[in-house]
C-alpha positions in Angstrom: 19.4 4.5 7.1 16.2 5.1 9.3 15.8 5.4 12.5 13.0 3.6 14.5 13.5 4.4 17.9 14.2 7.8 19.4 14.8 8.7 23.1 14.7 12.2 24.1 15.6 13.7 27.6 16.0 16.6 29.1 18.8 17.9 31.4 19.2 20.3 33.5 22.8 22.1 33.9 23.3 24.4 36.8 26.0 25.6 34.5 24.8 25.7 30.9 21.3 25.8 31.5 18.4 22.8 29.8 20.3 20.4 27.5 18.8 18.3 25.0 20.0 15.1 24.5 19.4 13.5 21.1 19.8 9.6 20.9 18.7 7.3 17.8 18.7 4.0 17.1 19.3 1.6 13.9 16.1 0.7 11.6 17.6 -3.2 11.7 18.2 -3.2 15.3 16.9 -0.2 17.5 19.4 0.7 20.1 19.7 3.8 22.1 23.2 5.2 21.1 23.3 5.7 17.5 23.8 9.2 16.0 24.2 11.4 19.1 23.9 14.9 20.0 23.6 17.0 22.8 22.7 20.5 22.2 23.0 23.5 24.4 19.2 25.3 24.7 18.7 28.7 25.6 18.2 29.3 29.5 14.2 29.2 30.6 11.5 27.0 30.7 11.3 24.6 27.8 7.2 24.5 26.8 7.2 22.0 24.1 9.8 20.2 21.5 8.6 19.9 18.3 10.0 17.7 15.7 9.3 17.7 11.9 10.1 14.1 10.7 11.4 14.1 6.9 12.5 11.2 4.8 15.8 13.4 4.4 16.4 12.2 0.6 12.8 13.6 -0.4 12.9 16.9 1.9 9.8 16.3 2.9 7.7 16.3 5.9 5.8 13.1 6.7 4.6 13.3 10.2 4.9 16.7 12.4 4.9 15.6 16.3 5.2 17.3 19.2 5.9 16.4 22.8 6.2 17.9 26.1 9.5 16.8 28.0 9.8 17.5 31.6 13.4 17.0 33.6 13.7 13.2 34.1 11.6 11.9 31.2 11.4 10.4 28.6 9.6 10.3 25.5 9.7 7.5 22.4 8.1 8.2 18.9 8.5 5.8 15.9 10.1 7.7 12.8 11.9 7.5 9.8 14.7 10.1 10.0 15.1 13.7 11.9 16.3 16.2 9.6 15.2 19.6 11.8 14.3 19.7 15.4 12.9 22.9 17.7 13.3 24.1 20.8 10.1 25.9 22.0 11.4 27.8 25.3 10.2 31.1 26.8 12.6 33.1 24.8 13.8 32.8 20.9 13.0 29.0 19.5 16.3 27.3 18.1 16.6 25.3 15.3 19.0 22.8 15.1 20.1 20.4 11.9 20.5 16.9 13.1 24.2 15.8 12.3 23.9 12.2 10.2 27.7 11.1 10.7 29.3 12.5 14.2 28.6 12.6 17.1 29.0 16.3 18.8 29.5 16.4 22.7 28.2 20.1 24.1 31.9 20.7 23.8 32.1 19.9 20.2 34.6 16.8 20.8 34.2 14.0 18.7 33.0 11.1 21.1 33.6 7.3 21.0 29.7 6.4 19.7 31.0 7.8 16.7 33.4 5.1 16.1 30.8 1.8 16.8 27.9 2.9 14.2 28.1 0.1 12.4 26.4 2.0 9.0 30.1 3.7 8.6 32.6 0.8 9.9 34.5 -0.5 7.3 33.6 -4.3 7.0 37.6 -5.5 7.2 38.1 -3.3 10.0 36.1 -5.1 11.7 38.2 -8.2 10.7 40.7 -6.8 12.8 38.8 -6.0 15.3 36.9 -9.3 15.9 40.1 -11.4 15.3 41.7 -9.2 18.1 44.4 -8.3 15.6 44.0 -4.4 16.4 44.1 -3.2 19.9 41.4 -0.1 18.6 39.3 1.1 16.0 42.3 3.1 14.8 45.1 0.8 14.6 42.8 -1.3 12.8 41.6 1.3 10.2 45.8 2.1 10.6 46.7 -2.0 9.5 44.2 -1.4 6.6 45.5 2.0 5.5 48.6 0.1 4.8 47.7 -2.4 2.6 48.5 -1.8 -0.9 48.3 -3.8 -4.2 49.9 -3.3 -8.1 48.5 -4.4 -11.4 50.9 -5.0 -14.1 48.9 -4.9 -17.7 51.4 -6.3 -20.5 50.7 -4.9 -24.3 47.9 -6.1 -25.5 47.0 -8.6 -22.3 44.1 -7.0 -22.0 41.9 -5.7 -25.1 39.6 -9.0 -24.6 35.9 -8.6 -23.4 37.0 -11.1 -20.7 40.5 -9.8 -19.7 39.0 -6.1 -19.3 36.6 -7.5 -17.1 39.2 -9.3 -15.0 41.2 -6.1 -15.0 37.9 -3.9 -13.4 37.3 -6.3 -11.1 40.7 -6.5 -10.0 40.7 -2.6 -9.4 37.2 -2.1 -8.4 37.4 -5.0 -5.5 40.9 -4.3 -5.0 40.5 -0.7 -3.8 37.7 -1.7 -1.3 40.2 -4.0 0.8 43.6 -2.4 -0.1 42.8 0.6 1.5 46.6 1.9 0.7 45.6 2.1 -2.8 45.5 -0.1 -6.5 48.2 0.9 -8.6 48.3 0.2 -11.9 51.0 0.4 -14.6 51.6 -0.7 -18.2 49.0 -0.8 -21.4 45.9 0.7 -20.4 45.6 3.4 -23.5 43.4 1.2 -25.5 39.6 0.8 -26.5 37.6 -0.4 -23.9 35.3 -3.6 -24.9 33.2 -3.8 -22.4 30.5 -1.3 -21.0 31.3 1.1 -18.2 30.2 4.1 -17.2 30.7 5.8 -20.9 34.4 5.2 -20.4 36.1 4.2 -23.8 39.7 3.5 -23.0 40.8 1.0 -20.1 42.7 3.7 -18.5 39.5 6.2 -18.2 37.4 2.8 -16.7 40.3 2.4 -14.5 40.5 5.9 -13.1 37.1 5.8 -12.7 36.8 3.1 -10.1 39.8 4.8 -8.3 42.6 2.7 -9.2 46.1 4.9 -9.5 47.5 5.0 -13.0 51.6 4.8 -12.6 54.4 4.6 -14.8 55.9 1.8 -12.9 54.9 -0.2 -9.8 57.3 0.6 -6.9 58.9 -2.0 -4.9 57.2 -3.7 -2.2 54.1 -4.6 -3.4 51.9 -7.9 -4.5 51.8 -8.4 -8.0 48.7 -8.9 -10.3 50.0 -9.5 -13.8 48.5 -9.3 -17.1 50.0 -10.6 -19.6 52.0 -13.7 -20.8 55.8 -14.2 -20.1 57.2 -14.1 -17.1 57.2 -11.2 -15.4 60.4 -9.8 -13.4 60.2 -10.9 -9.7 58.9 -8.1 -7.6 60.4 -7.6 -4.1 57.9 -9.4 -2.2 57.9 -12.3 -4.3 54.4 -12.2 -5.2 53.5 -12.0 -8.4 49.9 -14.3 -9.9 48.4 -14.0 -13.3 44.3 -14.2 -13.8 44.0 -16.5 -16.7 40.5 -17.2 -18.2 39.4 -20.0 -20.8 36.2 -20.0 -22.0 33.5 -20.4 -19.0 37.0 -21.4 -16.9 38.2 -18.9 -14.5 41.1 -18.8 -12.1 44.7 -17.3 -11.0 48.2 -18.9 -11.6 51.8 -17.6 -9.9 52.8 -15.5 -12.8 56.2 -17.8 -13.2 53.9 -20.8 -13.8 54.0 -21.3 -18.3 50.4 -20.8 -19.9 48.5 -22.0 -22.4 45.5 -19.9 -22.2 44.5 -17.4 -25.2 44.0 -13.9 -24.2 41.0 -13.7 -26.7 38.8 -14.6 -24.3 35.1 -12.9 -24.4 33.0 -15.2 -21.3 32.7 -11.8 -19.0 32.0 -13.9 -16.0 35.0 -15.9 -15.9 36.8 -12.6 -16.4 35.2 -11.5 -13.2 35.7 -14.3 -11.4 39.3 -14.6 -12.4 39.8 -10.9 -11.2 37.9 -11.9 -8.0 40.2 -14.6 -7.2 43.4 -12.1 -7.8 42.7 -9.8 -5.1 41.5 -12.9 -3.1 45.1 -14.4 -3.1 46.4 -11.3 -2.9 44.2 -9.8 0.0 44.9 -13.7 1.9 49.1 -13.5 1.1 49.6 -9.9 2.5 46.9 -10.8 6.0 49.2 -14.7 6.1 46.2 -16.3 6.4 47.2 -19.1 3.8 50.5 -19.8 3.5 49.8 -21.2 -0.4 47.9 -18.3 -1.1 49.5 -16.8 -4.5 51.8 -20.1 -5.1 49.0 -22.0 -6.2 46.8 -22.6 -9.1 43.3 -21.7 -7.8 40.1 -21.2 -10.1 37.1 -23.2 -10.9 34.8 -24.0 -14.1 31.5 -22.2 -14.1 30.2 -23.9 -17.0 30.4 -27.7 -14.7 31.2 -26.4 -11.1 33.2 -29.2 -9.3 34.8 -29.8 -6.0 37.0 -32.3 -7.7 37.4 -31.8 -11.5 40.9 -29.7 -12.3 39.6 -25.8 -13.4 42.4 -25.9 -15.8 41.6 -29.2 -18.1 37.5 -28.8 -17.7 35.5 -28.2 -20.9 35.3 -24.6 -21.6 31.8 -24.4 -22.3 29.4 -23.1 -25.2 30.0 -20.2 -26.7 26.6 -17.4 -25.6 23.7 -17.2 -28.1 21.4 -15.9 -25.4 21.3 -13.5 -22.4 18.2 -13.4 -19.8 15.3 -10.6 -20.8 13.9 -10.4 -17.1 15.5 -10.7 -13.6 14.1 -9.9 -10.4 16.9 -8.8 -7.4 16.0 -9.1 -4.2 18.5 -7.2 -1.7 21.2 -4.6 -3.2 24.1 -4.3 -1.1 27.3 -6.4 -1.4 25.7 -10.0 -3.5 23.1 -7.4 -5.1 25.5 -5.4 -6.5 27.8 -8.0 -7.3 25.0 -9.3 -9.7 24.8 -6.2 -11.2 28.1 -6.0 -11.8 28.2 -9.3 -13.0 25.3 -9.0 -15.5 26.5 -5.3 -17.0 29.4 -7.3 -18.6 27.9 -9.3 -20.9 27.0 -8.1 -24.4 23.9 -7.2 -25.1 23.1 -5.9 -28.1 22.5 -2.3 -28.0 18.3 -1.3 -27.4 17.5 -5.0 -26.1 14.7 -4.7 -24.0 15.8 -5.9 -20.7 14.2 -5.7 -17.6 15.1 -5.9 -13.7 13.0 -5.7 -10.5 15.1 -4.3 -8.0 13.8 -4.4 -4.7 15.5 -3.3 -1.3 13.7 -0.9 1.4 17.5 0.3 2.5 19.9 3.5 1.8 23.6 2.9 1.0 26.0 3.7 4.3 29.5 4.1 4.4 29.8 0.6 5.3 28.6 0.0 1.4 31.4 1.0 0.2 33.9 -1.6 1.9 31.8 -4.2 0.3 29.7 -3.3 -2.6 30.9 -3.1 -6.1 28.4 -0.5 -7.2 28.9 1.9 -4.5 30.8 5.1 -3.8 31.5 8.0 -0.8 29.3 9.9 -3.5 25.8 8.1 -3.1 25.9 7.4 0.9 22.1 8.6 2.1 20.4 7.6 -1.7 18.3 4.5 -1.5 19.7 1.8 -3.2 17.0 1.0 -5.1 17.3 4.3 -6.6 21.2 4.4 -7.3 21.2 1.2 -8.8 18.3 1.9 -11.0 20.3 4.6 -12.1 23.6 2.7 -12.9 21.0 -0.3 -14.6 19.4 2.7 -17.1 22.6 4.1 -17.8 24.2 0.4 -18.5 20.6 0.3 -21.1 18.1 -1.7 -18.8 15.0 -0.9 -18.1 13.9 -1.1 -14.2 10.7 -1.3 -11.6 11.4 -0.5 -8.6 9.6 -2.0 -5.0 10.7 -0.6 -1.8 9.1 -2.8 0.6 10.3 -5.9 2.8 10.5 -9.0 1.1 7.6 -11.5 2.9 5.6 -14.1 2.2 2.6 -12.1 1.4 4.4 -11.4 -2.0 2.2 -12.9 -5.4 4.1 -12.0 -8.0 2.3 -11.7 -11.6 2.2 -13.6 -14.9 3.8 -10.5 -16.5 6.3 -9.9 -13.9 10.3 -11.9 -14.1 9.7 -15.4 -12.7 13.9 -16.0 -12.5 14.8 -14.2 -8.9 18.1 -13.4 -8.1 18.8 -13.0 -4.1 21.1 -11.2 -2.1 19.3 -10.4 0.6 20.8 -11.0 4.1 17.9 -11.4 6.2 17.0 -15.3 7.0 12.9 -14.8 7.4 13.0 -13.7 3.8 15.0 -16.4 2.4 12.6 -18.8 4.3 9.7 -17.7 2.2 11.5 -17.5 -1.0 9.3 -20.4 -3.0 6.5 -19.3 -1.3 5.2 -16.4 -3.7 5.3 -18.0 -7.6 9.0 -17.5 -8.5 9.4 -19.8 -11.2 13.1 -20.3 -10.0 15.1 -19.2 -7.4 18.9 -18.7 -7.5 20.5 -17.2 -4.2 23.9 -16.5 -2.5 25.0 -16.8 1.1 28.4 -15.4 2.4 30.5 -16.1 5.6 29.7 -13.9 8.4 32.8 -14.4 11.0 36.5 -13.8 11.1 37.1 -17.4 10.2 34.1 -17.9 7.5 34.1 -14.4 6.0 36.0 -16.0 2.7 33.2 -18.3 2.4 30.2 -18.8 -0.1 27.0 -20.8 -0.2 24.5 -21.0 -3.3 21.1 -22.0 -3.4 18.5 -22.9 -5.8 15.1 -23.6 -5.6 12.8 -25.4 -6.3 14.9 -28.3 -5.1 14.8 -31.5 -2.7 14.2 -29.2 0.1 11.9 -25.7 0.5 13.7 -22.8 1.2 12.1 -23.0 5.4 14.4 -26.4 5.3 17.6 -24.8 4.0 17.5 -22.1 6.6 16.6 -22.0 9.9 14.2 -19.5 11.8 16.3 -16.2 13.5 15.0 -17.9 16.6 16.6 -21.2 16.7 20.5 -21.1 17.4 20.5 -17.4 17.0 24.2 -16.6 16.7 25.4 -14.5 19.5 27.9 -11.8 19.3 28.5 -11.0 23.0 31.3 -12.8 23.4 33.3 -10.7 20.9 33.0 -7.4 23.0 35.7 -8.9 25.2 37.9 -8.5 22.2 40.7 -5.6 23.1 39.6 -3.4 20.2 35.9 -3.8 21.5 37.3 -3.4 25.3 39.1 0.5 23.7 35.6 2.0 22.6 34.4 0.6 26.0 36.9 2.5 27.8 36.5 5.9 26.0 33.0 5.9 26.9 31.1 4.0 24.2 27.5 2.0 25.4 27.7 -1.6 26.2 24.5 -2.1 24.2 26.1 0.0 21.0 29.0 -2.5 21.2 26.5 -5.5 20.8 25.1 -4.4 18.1 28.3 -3.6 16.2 29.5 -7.2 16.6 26.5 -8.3 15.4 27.5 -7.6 12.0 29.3 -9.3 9.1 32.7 -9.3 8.3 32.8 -8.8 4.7 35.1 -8.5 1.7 33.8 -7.3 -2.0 35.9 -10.3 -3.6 34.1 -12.7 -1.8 30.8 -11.6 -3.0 32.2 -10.9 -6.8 33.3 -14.6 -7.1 29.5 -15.7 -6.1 27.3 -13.7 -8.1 30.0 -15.1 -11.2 28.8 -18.6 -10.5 24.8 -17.4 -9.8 25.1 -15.4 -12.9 26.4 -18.6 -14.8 23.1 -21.0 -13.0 21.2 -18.2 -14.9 22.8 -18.5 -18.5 22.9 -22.4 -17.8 19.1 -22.1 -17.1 18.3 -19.9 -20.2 20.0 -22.3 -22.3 17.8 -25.0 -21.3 20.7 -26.6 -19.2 20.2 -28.4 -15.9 21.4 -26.2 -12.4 22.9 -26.9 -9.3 21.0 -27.1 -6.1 23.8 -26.4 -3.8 27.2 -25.4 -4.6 29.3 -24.9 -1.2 33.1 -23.0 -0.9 35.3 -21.1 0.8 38.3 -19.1 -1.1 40.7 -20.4 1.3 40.4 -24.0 -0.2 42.8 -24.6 -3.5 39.7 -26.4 -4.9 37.8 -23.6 -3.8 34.4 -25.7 -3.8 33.7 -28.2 -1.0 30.1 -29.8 -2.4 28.1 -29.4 -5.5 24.6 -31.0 -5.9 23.0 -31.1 -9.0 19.2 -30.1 -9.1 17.7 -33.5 -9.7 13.7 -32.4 -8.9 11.4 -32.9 -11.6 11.0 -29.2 -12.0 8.0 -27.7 -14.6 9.6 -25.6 -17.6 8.8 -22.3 -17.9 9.7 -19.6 -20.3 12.4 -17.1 -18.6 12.9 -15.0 -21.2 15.4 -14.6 -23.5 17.6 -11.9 -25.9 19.5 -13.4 -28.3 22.8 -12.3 -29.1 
């Protein structure tokens, strides 16, 4: 995170003496109560503050400045981030370390700006805030904290490339929203099929997305079940099954007979059929669908459908080729979710793939309520850096750019044509066909309370340019005002927290990792449909509380020129 506003004043304390106060604001929206701190100064005359501006995850200075404050003022410099800041006065200078996650009252007290920085706010507390659920920031983060989920993995359910991936997904997404905790129980001591993280048993993949290995699930919680049979009712009564066929993916109520193998090896539908799990799972324990987890839900990624039964649909062709070149634009929850995604499927060992990753952001704490690549442990590295490191790790080669995403892009002959977007800012998507992409394949997700647990895909070229599909930030600009009169909102208000602060944090998304996990399985799937010289969709439209799941798909019907994506064949 960057800061691109500062305000600095000066008090004066006929008690304590001068007192800096420190305010900054966000690089996306500049406020004026981000990151607080008021610190005591030594009694005198204060001469001259000077500040050494360092891009913090380089330790290095970038732009000295200095500025003389006098009682009353103010003074505004544009900056990336302050690490160090001194105190010239007529006695000893003090150096003070700015403090990047609290806010510190000249007291020491832990102040209500603290809670409404919307880089550390988890995105489903927010959910509970927004839909006026939770009265405060804490009962909210209290509701959340009390969510908890169980994974039951029957002998030999899950040794398939396919089920494994449904089984990470399950865990990985499942401990961003379950905040209680994943537990999971049952056969987990065998070979791991699928690449993560140099893990070779499921149980060491599972421990290392922070799932809880048990010997048995204890009562009370929603079942996720691997395996076939029927399982034993659990207490609540909730008890699905992800079940995968070929490019089909989708969730069953575990009492429901199947006829699905569990030799399954089309990583994406394991993904999305994890995806969905927690999705039932995460909508049954909130009551916001009463048919959530008695109800078959799933959809085919091979022919996407908002009418065709997942269940009965062709399976699709087995893979003979993965993509050689992808360029991502945006890294955060759809990025990542690509990512994710594409690290599933088998590539031989040494191919020669390569990924563009571009993003001018850091990961937060919010990242890792939402993104499936993300951890406590990376908050403050630039994402284009961490993920480069998970993609070299995972065998791909990568270039980063760390720039914004405009129209005065012009990409390269040599450079991937196929773009993959994530990003969530609407002037980029705008120009998105405007820079020589070849094609274009991007996501969309819900924003609100009520739309959060919904999904849009795009493709381009298509009937429409990009500038068509979405309209300008200035033309019915949403407006999150009205959600401050919300009681959690009304709380932070209360304890002291700026009006203009509170703006902002509405502003932002609601968000759920599952949500994002199911999308980049059907962008991933308009990319292998694409390399196999197979038409794509030009809109596919959904929301996960639907039991079809997808509401409109339009095929891409424009007379589009061929082009040569590049290809690894497997």
């Amino acid at each position: 995170m960057t800061w691109t506003r500062t305000a600095l004043t000066l008090a004066l304390s006929s008690l304590m003496g001068p007192t800096l106060e420190i305010f900054g604001g966000s690089a996306a929206r500049p406020g004026w109560m981000f990151w607080p701190m008021c610190i005591p100064i030594q009694a005198g005359l204060i001469k001259a503050l000077q500040i050494r501006i360092t891009r913090w995850w380089e330790q290095r200075v970038i732009l000295p400045s200095s500025f003389h404050i006098w009682p009353g003022k103010r003074a505004r410099q544009t900056s990336w981030a302050y690490t160090n800041i001194r105190a010239i006065t007529s006695g000893d200078p003090i150096w003070v370390e700015m403090q990047r996650r609290s806010f510190i009252s000249v007291d020491g007290v832990s102040m209500a700006e603290n809670m409404i920085q919307s880089n550390r706010l988890h995105r489903l507390v927010k959910l509970m805030m927004d839909s006026g659920e939770a009265k405060s920031v804490e009962e909210a983060q209290q509701i959340l904290a009390q969510y908890r989920m169980g994974i039951q993995v029957r002998r030999g359910s899950a040794a398939s490339p396919a089920y494994q991936a449904a089984l990470l997904t399950a865990v990985n997404t499942g401990r961003r929203c379950f905040l209680g905790g994943v537990q999971v129980a049952g056969d987990l001591d065998i070979p791991l099929s699928i690449p993560w993280r140099g893990c070779s048993t499921l149980a060491e993949a599972t421990q290392d997305l922070q799932g809880q290995i048990v010997s048995e699930l204890p009562a009370g919680l929603p079942w996720i079940y691997f395996g076939d049979g029927i399982p034993k009712n659990t207490s609540t009564g909730f008890a699905i099954r992800p079940v995968v066929q070929g490019w089909n993916g989708g969730v069953l109520p575990a009492c429901d007979p199947i006829s699905f193998s569990m030799e399954e090896t089309f990583t994406p539908a394991g993904v999305l059929a994890g995806a969905m799990a927690v999705s039932e799972a995460f909508q049954w324990i909130r009551g916001d669908s009463p048919l959530a987890g008695y109800r078959s839900v799933g959809l085919s990624l091979w022919q996407p459908s908002a009418t065709a039964n997942w269940q009965t649909a062709e399976p699709g062709p087995r893979l003979e080729y993965l993509p050689a070149k992808l360029w991502l634009i945006g890294l955060g929850h759809l990025g990542q979710a690509y990512l994710w995604t594409l690290g599933f499927l088998p590539y031989p060992v040494g191919s020669k793939v390569n990924l563009v990753l571009q993003d001018i952001d850091s990961l937060e704490d919010a990242n890792d309520s939402t993104s499936l690549l993300t951890n406590s442990a990376l908050v403050g590295v630039k994402k284009t850096r961490a993920m480069a490191a998970w993609c070299e790790e995972r065998g791909f080669q990568t270039s980063l750019i760390e720039r914004i995403f405009a129209g005065d892009f012009n990409i390269s002959d040599s450079e991937p044509a196929l773009v993959l977007c994530g990003v969530d800012n609407i002037e980029a998507r705008r120009v998105l066909d405007k820079v020589g992409f070849k094609r274009i394949i991007e996501a969309g997700l819900g924003k609100g309370t009520q739309e959060y647990l919904a999904l849009k895909i795009h493709t381009f070229p298509g009937s429409r340019p990009a500038d068509q599909c979405w309209k300008s930030t200035n033309e019915g600009s949403y407006s999150p005002v009205p959600l401050i009169t919300q009681p959690a909102y009304q709380d932070l208000l209360e304890k002291g927290a700026d009006r203009c602060g509170l703006i902002e944090l509405a502003g932002h998304s609601v968000g759920a990792s599952f949500v994002g996990a199911v999308a980049s399985t059907l962008v991933i799937a308009q990319v292998l449909r694409l390399i196999i010289g197979e038409s794509i969709d030009e809109l596919i439209d959904g929301d996960l509380r639907s039991s079809s799941i997808l509401s409109c798909v339009v095929p891409n019907r424009s007379c589009l020129d061929l082009f040569n994506p590049g290809l690894i064949h497997i």
